[in-house]
C-alpha positions in Angstrom: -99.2 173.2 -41.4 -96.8 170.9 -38.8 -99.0 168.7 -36.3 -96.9 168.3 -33.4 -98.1 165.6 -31.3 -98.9 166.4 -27.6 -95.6 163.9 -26.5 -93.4 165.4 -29.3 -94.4 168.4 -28.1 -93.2 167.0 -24.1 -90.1 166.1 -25.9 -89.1 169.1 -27.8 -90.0 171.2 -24.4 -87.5 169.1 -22.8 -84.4 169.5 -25.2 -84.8 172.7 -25.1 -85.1 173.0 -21.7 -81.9 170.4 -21.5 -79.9 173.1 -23.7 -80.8 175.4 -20.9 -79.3 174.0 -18.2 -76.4 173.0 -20.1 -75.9 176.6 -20.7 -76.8 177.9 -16.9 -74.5 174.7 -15.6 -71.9 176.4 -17.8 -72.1 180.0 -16.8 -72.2 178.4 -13.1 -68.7 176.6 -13.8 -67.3 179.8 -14.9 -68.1 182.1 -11.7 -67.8 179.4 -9.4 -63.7 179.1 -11.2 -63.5 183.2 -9.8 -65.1 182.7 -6.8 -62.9 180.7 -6.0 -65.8 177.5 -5.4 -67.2 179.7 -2.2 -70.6 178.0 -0.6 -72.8 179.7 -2.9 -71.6 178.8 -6.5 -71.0 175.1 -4.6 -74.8 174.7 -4.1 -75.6 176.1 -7.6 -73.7 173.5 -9.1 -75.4 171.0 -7.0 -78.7 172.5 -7.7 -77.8 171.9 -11.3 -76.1 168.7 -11.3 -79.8 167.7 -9.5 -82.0 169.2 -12.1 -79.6 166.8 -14.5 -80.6 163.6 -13.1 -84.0 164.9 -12.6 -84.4 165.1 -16.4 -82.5 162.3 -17.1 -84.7 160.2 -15.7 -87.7 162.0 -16.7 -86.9 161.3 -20.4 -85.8 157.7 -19.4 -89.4 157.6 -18.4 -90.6 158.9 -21.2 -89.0 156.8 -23.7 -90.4 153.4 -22.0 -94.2 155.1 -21.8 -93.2 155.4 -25.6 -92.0 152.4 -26.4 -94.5 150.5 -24.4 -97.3 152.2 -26.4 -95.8 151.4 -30.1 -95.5 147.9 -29.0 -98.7 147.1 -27.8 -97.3 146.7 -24.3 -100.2 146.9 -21.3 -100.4 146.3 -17.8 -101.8 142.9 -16.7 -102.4 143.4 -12.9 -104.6 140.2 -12.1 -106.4 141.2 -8.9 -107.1 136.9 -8.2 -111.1 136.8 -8.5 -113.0 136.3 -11.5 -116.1 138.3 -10.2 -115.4 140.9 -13.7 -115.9 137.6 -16.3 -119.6 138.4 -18.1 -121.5 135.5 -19.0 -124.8 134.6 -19.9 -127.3 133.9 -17.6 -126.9 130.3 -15.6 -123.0 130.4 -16.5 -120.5 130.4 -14.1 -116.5 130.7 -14.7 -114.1 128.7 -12.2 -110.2 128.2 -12.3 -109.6 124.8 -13.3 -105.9 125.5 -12.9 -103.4 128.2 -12.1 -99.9 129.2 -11.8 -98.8 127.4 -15.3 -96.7 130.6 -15.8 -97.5 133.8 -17.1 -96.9 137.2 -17.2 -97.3 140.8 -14.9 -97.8 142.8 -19.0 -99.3 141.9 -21.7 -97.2 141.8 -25.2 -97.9 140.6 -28.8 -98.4 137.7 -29.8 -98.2 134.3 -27.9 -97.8 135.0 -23.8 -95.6 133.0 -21.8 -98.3 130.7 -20.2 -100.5 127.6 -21.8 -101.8 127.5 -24.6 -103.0 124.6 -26.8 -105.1 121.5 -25.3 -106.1 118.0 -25.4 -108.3 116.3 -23.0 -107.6 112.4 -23.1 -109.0 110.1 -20.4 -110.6 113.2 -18.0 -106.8 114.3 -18.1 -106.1 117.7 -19.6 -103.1 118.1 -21.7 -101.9 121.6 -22.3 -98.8 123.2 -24.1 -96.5 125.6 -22.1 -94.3 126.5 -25.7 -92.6 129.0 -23.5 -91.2 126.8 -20.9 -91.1 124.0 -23.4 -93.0 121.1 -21.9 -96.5 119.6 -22.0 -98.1 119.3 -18.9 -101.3 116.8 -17.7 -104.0 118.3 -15.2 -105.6 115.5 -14.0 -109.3 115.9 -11.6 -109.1 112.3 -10.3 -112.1 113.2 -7.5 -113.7 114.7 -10.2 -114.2 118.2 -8.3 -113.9 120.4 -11.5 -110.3 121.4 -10.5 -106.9 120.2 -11.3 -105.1 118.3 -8.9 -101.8 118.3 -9.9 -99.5 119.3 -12.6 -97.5 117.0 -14.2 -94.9 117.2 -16.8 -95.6 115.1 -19.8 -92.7 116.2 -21.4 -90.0 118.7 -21.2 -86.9 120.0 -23.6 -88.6 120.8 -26.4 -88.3 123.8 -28.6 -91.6 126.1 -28.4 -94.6 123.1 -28.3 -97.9 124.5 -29.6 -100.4 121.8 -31.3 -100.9 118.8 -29.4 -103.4 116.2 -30.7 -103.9 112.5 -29.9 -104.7 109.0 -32.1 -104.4 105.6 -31.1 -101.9 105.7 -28.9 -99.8 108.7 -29.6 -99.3 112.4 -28.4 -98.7 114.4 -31.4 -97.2 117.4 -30.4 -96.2 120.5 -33.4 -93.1 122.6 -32.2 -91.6 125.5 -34.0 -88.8 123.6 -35.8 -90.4 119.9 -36.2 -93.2 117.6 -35.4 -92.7 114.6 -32.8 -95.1 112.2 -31.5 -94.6 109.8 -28.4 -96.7 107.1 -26.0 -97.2 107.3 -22.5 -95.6 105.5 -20.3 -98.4 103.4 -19.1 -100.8 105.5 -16.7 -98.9 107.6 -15.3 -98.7 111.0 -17.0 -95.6 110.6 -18.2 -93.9 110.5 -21.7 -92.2 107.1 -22.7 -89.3 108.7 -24.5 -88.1 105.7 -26.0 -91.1 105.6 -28.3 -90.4 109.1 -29.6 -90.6 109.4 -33.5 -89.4 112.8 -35.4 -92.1 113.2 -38.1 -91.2 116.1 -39.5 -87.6 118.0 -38.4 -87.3 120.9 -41.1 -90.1 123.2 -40.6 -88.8 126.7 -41.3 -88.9 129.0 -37.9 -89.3 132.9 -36.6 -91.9 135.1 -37.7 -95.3 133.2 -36.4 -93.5 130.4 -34.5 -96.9 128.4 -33.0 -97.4 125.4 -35.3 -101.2 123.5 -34.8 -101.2 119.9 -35.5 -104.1 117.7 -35.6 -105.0 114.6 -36.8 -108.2 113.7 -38.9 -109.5 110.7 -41.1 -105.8 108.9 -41.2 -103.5 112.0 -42.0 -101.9 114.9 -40.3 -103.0 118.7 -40.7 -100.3 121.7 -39.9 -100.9 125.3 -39.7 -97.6 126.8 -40.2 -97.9 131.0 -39.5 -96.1 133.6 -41.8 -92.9 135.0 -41.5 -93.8 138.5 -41.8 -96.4 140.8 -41.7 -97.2 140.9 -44.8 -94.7 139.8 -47.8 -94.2 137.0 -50.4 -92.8 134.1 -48.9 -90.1 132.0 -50.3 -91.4 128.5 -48.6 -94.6 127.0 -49.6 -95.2 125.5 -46.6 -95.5 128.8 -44.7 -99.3 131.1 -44.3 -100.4 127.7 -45.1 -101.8 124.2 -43.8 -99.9 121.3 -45.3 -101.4 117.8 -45.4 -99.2 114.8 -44.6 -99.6 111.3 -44.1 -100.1 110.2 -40.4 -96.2 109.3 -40.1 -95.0 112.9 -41.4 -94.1 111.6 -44.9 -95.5 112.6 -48.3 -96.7 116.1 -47.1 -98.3 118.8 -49.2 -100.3 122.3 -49.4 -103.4 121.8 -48.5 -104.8 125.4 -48.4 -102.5 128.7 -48.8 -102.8 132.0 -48.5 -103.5 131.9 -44.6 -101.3 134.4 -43.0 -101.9 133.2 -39.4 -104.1 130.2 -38.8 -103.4 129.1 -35.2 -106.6 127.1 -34.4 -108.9 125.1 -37.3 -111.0 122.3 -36.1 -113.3 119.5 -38.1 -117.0 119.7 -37.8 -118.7 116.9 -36.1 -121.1 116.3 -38.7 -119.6 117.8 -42.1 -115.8 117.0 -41.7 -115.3 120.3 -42.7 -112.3 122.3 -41.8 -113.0 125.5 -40.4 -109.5 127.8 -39.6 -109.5 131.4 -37.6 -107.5 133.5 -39.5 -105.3 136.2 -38.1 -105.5 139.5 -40.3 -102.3 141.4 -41.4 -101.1 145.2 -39.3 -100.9 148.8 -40.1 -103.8 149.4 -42.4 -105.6 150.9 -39.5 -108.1 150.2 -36.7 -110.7 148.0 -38.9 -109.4 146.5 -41.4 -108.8 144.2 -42.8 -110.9 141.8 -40.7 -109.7 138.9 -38.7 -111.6 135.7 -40.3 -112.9 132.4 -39.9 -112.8 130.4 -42.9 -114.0 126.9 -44.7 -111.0 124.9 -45.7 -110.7 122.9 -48.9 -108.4 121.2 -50.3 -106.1 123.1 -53.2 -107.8 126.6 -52.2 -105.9 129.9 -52.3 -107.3 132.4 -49.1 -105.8 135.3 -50.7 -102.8 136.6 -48.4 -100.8 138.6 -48.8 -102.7 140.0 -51.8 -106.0 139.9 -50.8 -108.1 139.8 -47.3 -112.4 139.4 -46.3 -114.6 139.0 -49.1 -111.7 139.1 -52.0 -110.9 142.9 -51.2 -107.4 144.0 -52.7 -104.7 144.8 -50.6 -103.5 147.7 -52.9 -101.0 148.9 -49.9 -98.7 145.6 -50.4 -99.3 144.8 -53.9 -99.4 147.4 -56.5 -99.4 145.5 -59.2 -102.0 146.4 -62.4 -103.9 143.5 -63.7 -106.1 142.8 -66.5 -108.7 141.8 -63.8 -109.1 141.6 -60.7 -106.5 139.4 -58.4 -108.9 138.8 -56.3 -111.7 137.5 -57.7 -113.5 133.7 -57.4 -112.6 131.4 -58.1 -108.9 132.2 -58.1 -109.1 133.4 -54.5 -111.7 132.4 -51.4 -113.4 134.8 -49.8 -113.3 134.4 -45.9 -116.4 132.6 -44.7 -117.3 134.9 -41.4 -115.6 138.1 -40.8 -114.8 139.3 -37.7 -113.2 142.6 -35.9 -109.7 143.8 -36.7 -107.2 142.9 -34.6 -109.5 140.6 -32.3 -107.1 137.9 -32.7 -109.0 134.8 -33.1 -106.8 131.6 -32.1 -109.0 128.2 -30.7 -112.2 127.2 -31.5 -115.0 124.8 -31.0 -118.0 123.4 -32.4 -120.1 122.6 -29.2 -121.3 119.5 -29.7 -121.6 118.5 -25.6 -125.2 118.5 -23.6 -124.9 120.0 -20.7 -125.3 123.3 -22.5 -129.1 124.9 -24.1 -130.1 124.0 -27.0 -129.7 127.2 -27.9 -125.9 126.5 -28.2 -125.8 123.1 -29.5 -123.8 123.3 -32.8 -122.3 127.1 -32.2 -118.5 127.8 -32.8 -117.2 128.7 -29.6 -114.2 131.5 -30.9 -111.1 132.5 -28.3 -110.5 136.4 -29.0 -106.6 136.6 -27.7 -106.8 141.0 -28.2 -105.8 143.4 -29.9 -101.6 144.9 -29.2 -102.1 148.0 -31.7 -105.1 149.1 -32.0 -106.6 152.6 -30.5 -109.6 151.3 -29.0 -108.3 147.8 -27.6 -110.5 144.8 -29.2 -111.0 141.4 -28.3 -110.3 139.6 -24.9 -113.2 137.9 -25.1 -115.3 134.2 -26.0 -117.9 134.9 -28.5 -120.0 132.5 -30.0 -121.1 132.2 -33.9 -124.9 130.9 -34.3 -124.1 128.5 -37.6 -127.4 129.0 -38.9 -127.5 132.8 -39.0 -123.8 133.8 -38.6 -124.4 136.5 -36.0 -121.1 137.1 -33.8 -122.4 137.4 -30.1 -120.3 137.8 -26.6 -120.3 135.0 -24.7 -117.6 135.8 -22.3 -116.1 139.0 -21.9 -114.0 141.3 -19.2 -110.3 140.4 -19.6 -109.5 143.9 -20.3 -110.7 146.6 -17.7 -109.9 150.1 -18.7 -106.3 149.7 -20.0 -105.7 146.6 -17.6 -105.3 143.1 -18.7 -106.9 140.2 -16.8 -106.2 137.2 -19.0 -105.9 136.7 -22.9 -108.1 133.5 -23.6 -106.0 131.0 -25.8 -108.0 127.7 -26.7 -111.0 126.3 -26.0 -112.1 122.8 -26.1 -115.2 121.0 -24.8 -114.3 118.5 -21.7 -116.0 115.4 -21.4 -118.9 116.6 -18.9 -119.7 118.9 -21.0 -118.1 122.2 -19.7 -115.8 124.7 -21.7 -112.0 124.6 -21.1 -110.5 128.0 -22.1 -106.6 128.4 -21.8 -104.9 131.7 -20.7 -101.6 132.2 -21.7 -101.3 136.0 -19.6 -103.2 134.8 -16.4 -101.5 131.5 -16.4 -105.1 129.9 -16.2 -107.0 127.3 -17.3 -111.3 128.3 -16.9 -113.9 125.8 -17.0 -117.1 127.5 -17.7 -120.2 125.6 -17.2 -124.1 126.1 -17.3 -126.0 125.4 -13.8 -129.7 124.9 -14.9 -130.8 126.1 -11.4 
C-alpha cells in the first residue's frame, strides 16, 4: 500500500488541478481567437490568468512551509518580558544585556547573537562569531546590568572560545587561535601584542572552536565536519592539547563529534565535555552526552554513541567482537535527551546559591532543529552525587515559538548565573533572593 502524506497529498491535488487550468486557459484562447476577443472570453482569460497567480503563489507558499519544516526553521517572535522563564522557587531572571544581535527565526546550529563568555575584573567578555568581534559588558555601579558595550576586538573570522591567563585574551576562531592584552583599562584590545598561536585549523562543518586554558597548556574542541563520517584530520571530533604558546599540540581525547563547552572541576581537575549526538536515527537516540575527559581516550564517534552502543547505520562492518566495547571505547558519563543540544556548562562553585546546589553542573540546552516533539531550550542542572537531570530554567520555546536558545553559562563573581542567548540577543543573570 502507498502512504501519501497529507502535504503530498496538497501537492498532487494542486498539479492536477494546475493541468486543469492549463487545459480550460487553452480551450479559452481558442474561442476567444473566433469570437473575435468580445467582453466575455476577455474576462475568462482574465479570470484564468488570476487563478494562475493565485496558485503560483500558493505553491510558492507551500514550498517555504516545506522547506522551513525539513530544516528545522521556527519562528522566534520575542514578545520583550521574561514573565514565561520557570525557575525554582526564590530565583528570579533579569536581562543583563540586550540587542548584541540576533535573529526574528530560529535555525540550526549556532544563531547569529553571543555566545561564549569570560568574566574578568566584573567585566563580561562575550563572543559575537557572527559579527566577528568580542565585546566587554561592563556594570561599573554595580546594578546587575550592563552599561555599555564595548568592542574588544573586531575582524575576526567567526570567534567562539574566549579564555583568559595572565595577561592574555585567548580567543579560538574557526580558522586559527590568537591571543592579545588589553590596552590598559580600557576595554580595548592592544593589537600590537597580538600573537597567532595556531593559523591552520581545518574549517566548515562545526565551525565554533572552544579554547581554554588549564594547569599551563591550552585545550581546543574542534567540531566534526559532518554528520556522521570518518574524518581525514585528527584534529577534528576531538580536543587537542597544546602548549600554552600554540606549539607542540596533540589529541587529547577523540571520538567527540561536537564538544562545544567542557570545563575543569574545581576540586578534581577533571575535564568534563557536553557532547553533541549525531542526526537521522530518530527522535531519541542516540543521546546527547556529558562526558569525563582523559587523556589518550577514544569516545566512540562516529562508530559508537551512550554507553558503547553500536552505530550499525554508519558502520556496517563485522567484527570479531564488539567495536565498542571497554576499554577500547568510553562510554559517555551522563546521558541526556536527543537532540537537546548541550553546549556551556558549569560547576557551581559560588555562595549565593542553596546548598542544595553547591557543586551541581549547571548544563545550557540550545534545542532541538529536527526533532518531532521539540526538546531542549532549557538550563537543567545535574546533582553530582546522584546524576538525576532536573529543570532548572525552562520556557524558551512556547508552542512552536522561540523565545531564546540559551548558549553558555558561567558563574559571575557575586555569585549569580550568566546565561548567553545567541537567538534573543541576551545575556540573563539569574540569581537567588533568600527573601
Amino acid at each position: 500500500m502507498i502512504v501519501i502524506s497529507p502535504s503530498s497529498a496538497l501537492i498532487v491535488m494542486l498539479l492536477v488541478r494546475w493541468k486543469g487550468w492549463q487545459n480550460d486557459l487553452h480551450m479559452k484562447k481558442f474561442k476567444i481567437d473566433r469570437r473575435k476577443l468580445n467582453k466575455s472570453s476577455i474576462a475568462l482569460l482574465l479570470n484564468s490568468i488570476m487563478n494562475k497567480k493565485i496558485l503560483l503563489l500558493v505553491l510558492a507558499l507551500l514550498l517555504i512551509l516545506i522547506a522551513a519544516y525539513i530544516l528545522g526553521i521556527k519562528p522566534a517572535v520575542k514578545s520583550g518580558s521574561l514573565d514565561g522563564i520557570d525557575l525554582p522557587q526564590g530565583f528570579r531572571i533579569d536581562i543583563f544585556a540586550d540587542t548584541l544581535d540576533g535573529s526574528p527565526i530560529s535555525y540550526p546550529g549556532p544563531n547569529p547573537g553571543p555566545r561564549m563568555m569570560l568574566m574578568k575584573n566584573n567585566v563580561l567578555f562575550v563572543t559575537i562569531p557572527n559579527l566577528g568581534k568580542v565585546v566587554a559588558l561592563p556594570d561599573e555601579n554595580n546594578d546587575k546590568k550592563a552599561d555599555r558595550a564595548v568592542t574588544f576586538i573586531e575582524g575576526l573570522d567567526n570567534p567562539h572560545g574566549i579564555d583568559y591567563s595572565n595577561g592574555w585574551f585567548y580567543i579560538a576562531q574557526e580558522s586559527r587561535v590568537i591571543r592579545v592584552k588589553e590596552n590598559g583599562t580600557d576595554l580595548h584590545a592592544d593589537l600590537k601584542t597580538l600573537e597567532v598561536l595556531i593559523d591552520n585549523l581545518p574549517t566548515g562543518g562545526h565551525f565554533t572552536r572552544t579554547v581554554k586554558i588549564h594547569n599551563n597548556s591550552l585545550y581546543l574542541s574542534t567540531g566534526s565536519s559532518c554528520n556522521v563520517c570518518n574524518e581525514q584530520d585528527e584534529r577534528r571530533a576531538a580536543i587537542t592539547k597544546c602548549n600554552i604558546d600554540g606549539t607542540g599540540c596533540k589529541v587529547y581525547a577523540k571520538g567527540l563529534r561536537n564538544s562545544v563547552g567542557f570545563v575543569f572541576h574545581p576540586v578534581t581537575g577533571l575535564m568534563y565535555a557536553t557532547e553533541n549526538g549525531r542526526d537521522m536515527l530518530g527522535d531519541d537516540i542516540p543521546p546527547d552526552e556529558i562526558n569525563i575527559i582523559e587523556e589518550g581516550k577514544n569516545y566512540g564517534w562516529p562508530i559508537c554513541y551512550g554507553r558503547n552502543i553500536h552505530d550499525t547505520d554508519f558502520d556496517r562492518n563485522v567484527y570479531i567482537r564488539d567495536p565498542c566495547m571497554e576499554p577500547f571505547e568510553i562510554p559517555s558519563f551522563i546521558d541526556l535527551q536527543a537532540h537537546s543540544a548541550p553546549l556551556g556548562l558549569v560547576f557551581y562553585d559560588g555562595n549565593s546559591f542553596p546548598q542544595e546546589y553547591r557543586g551541581d553542573l549547571f548544563v545550557a540546552f540550545h534545542g532541538s532543529w529536527n526533532r518531532k516533539e521539540a526538546t531542549g531550550y532549557k538550563i537543567v542542572t545535574i546533582d553530582m552525587s546522584d546524576l538525576k537531570v532536573k529543570d532548572f530554567a525552562t520556557g524558551w520555546l512556547k508552542g512552536g515559538n522561540v523565545l531564546g536558545r540559551p548558549v553558555d553559562i558561567i558563574v559571575s563573581d557575586d555569585g549569580s548565573l550568566l546565561v548567553s542567548d545567541d537567538n534573543a540577543g541576551k545575556i540573563y543573570l539569574i540569581s537567588y533572593e533568600s527573601s
